[in-house]
Every structure is written in C-alpha cells, then in structure tokens.
MIFI-118830 format. One record per residue: x, z, y of N, C-alpha, C, O in turn. Coordinates in pm, whole numbers. Example, Ala and Ser with C-alpha at 12.3 -4.5 7.8 and 13.67 -1.06 7.14 Angstrom:
// residues 2
+--------+--------+---------+---------+--------+----------+--------+--------+---------+--------+--------+---------+
! n_east !   n_up ! n_north ! ca_east !  ca_up ! ca_north ! c_east !   c_up ! c_north ! o_east !   o_up ! o_north !
+--------+--------+---------+---------+--------+----------+--------+--------+---------+--------+--------+---------+
!   1319 !    780 !    -569 !    1230 !    780 !     -450 !   1320 !    780 !    -330 !   1424 !    846 !    -332 !
!   1285 !    708 !    -225 !    1367 !    714 !     -106 !   1290 !    787 !       3 !   1341 !    804 !     114 !
+--------+--------+---------+---------+--------+----------+--------+--------+---------+--------+--------+---------+
This chain:
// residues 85
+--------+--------+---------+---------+--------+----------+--------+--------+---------+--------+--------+---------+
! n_east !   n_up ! n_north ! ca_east !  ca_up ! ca_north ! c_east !   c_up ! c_north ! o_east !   o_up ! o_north !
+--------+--------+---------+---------+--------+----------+--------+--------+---------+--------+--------+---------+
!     83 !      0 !    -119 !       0 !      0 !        0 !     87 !      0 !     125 !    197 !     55 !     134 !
!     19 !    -74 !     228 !     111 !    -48 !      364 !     80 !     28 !     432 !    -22 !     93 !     414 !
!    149 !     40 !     520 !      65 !    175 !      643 !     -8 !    110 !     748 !    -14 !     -8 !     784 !
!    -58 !    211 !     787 !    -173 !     95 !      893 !    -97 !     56 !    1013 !     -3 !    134 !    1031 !
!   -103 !    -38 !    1101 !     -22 !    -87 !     1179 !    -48 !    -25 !    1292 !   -168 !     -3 !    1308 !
!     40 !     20 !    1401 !      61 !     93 !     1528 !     49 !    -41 !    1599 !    111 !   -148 !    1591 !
!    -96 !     23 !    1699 !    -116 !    -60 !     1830 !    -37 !     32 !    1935 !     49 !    116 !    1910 !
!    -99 !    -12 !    2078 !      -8 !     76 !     2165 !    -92 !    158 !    2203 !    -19 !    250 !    2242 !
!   -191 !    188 !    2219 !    -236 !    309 !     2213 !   -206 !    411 !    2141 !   -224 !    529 !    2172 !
!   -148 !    360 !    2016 !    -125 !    487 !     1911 !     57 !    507 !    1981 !     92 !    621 !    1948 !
!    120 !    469 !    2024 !     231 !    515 !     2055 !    239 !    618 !    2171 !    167 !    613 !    2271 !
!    316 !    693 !    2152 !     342 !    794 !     2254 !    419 !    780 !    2425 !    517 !    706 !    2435 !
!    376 !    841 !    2531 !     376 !    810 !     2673 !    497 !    792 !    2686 !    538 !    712 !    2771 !
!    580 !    860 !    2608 !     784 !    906 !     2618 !    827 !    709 !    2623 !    890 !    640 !    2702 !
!    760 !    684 !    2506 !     827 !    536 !     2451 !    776 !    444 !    2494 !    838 !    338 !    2504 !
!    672 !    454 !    2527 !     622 !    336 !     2626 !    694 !    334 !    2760 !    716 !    221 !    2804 !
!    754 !    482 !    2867 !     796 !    465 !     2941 !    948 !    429 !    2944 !   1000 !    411 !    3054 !
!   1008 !    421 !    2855 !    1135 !    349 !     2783 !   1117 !    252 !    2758 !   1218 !    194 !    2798 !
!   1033 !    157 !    2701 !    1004 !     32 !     2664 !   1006 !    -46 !    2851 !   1029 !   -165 !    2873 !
!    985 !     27 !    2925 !     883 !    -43 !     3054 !    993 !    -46 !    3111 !   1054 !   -143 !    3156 !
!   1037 !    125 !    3111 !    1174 !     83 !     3240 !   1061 !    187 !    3356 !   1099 !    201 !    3473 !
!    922 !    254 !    3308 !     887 !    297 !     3428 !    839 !    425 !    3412 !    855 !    452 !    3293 !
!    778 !    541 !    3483 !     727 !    652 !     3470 !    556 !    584 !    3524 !    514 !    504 !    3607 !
!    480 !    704 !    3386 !     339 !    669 !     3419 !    313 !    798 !    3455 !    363 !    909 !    3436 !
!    162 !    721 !    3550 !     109 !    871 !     3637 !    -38 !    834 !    3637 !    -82 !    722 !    3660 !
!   -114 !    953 !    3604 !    -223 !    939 !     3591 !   -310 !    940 !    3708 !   -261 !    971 !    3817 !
!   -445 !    908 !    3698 !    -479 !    916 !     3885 !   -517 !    961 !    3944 !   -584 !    914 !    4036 !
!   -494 !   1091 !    3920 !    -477 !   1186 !     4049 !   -344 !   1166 !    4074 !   -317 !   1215 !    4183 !
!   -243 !   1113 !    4017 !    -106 !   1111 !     4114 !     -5 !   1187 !    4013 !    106 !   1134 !    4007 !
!    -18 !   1271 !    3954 !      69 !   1359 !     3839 !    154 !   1284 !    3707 !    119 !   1193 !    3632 !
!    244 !   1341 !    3713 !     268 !   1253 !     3561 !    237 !   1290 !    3418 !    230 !   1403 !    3370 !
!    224 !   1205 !    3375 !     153 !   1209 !     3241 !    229 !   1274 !    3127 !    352 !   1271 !    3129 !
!    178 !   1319 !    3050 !     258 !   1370 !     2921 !    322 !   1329 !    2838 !    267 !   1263 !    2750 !
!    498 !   1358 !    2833 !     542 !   1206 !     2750 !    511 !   1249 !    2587 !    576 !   1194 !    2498 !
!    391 !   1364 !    2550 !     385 !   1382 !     2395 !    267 !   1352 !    2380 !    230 !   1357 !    2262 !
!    176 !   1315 !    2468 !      50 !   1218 !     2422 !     26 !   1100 !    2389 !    118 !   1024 !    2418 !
!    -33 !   1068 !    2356 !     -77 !    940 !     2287 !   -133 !    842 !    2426 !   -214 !    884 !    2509 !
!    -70 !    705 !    2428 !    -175 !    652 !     2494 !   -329 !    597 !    2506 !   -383 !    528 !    2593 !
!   -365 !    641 !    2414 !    -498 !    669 !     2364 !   -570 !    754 !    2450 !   -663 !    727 !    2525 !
!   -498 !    891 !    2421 !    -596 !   1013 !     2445 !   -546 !   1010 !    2625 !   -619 !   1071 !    2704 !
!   -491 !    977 !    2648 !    -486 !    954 !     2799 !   -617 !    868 !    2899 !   -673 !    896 !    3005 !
!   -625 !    766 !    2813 !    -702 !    692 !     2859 !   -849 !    763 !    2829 !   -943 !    757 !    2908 !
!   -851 !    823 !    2718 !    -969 !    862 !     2714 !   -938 !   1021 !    2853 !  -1030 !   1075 !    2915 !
!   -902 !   1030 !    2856 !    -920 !   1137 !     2971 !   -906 !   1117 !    3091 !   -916 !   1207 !    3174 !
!   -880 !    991 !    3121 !    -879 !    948 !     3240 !  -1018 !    883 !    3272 !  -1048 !    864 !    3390 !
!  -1123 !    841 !    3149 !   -1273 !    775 !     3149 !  -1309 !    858 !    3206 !  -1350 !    845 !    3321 !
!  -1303 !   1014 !    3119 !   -1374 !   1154 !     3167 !  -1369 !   1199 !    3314 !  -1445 !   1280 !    3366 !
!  -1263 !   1131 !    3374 !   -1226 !   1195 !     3518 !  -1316 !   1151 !    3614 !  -1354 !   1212 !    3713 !
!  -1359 !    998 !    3563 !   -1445 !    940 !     3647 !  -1581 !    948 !    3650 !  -1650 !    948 !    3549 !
!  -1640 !    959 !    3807 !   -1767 !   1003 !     3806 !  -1895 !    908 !    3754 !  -1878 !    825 !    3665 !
!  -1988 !    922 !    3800 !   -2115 !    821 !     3695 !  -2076 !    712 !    3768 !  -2049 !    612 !    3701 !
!  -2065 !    703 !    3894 !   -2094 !    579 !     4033 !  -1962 !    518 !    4007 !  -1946 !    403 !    4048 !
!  -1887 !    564 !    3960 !   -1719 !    475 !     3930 !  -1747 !    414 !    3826 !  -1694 !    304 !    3820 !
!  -1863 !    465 !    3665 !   -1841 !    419 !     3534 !  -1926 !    315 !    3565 !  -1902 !    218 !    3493 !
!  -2018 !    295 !    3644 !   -2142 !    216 !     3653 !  -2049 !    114 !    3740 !  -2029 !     14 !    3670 !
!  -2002 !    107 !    3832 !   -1909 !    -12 !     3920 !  -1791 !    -31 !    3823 !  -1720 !   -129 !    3848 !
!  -1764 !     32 !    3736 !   -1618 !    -80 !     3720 !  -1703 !   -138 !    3601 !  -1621 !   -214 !    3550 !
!  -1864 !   -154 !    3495 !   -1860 !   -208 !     3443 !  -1962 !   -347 !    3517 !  -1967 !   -443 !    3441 !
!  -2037 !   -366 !    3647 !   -2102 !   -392 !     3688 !  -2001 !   -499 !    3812 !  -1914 !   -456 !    3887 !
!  -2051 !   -648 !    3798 !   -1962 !   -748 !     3905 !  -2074 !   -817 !    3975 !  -2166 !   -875 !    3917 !
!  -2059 !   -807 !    4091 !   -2120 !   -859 !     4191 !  -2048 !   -999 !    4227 !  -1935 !  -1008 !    4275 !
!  -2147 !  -1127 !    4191 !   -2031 !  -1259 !     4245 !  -2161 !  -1319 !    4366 !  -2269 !  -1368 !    4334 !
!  -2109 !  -1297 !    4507 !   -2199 !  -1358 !     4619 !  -2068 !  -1518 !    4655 !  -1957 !  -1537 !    4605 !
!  -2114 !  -1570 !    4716 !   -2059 !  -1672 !     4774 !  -1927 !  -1665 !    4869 !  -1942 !  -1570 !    4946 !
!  -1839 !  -1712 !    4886 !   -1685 !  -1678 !     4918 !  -1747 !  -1674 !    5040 !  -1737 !  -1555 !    5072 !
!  -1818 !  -1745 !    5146 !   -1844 !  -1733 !     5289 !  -1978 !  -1655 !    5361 !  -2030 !  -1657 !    5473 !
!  -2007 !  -1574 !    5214 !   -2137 !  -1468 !     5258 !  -2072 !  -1388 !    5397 !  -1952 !  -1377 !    5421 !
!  -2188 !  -1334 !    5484 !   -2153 !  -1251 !     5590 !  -2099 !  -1093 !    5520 !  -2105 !  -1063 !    5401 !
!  -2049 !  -1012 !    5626 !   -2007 !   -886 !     5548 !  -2145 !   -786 !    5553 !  -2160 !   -674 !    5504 !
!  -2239 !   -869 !    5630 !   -2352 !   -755 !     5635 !  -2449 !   -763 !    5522 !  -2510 !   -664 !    5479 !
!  -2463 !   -897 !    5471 !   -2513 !   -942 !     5345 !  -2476 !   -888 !    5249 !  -2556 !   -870 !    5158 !
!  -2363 !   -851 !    5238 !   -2290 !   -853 !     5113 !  -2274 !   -659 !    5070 !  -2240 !   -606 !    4965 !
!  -2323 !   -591 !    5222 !   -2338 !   -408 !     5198 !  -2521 !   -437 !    5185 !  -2578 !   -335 !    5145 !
!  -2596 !   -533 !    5205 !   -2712 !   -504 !     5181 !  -2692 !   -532 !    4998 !  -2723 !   -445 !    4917 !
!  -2650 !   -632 !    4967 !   -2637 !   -612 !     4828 !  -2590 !   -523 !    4758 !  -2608 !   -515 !    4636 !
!  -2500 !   -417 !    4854 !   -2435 !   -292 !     4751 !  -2526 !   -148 !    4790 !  -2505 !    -39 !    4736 !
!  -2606 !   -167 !    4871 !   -2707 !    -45 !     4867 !  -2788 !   -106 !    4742 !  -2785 !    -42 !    4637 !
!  -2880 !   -258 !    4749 !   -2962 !   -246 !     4653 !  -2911 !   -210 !    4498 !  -2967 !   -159 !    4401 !
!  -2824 !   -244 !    4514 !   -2739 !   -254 !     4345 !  -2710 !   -127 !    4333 !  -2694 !    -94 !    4216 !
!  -2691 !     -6 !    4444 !   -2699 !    148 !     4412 !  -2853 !    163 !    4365 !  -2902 !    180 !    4253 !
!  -2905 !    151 !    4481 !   -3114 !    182 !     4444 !  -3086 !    163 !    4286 !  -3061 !    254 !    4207 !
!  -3096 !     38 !    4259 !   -3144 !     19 !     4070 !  -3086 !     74 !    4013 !  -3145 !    124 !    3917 !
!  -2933 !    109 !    4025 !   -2865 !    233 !     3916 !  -2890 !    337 !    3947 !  -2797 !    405 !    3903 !
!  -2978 !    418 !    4011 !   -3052 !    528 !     4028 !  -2936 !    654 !    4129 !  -2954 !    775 !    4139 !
!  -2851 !    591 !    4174 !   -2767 !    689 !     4283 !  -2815 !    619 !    4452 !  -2770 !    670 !    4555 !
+--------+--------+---------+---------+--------+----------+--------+--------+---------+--------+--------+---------+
C-alpha cells in the first residue's frame, strides 16, 4: 500500500515558509505558527471572518466598466437588503 499523498495544506507553516523564501502572517497582522498545518490555519482564518465578509467574498457583482459610482453603491445597499444585513 502507499501512503496517501501530501497536498499543501497538509504541510506545515515552518516549510512552506522555506520553500517561499517568505514569513506568513495571518490577518490580523501576527505571525503564524510554524507547527501548524496549513490547513488548520485557513480554517481559522474562515472563523475570523464576520457573516458580511463570508457573504461578499462568495457573492460578485459584474456592472458595466463605465457605470456611474452612484449606481454602482445603489447596487451595494440593495445586494446588502437581500442578504438580510
């Protein structure tokens, strides 16, 4: 039998930031733990974010490249109204 294959999530923060050449920081600004998994990072970084962040980063608004800018905040109140904030 083989072993199951390591994605990069399953590797740890230490070796990824050796692989890169960089230091990771989570976002509040702190640095991250080089004995976690990049997995469980990410999952704790979902948790950090509030409902109105989870609902906009999965939600894309495409208006026209030469819409006005006043058009384009009437579309981001209504698009709050229907997600209920």
């Amino acid at each position: 039998m083989s072993t199951p294959r390591k994605t990069r999530s399953d590797k740890k923060v230490g070796s990824i930031e050796k692989e890169l050449g960089v230091k990771l920081y989570g976002a509040d600004g702190r640095k991250v733990r080089k004995d976690k998994t990049l997995g469980e990072v990410r999952k704790i970084q979902q948790a950090d974010l509030t409902d109105d962040q989870k609902i906009a980063s999965k939600r894309q608004i495409k208006i026209h490249p030469k819409t006005k800018t006043a058009d384009l905040n009437k579309v981001r109140q209504a698009v709050k109204k229907v997600s209920g904030k």
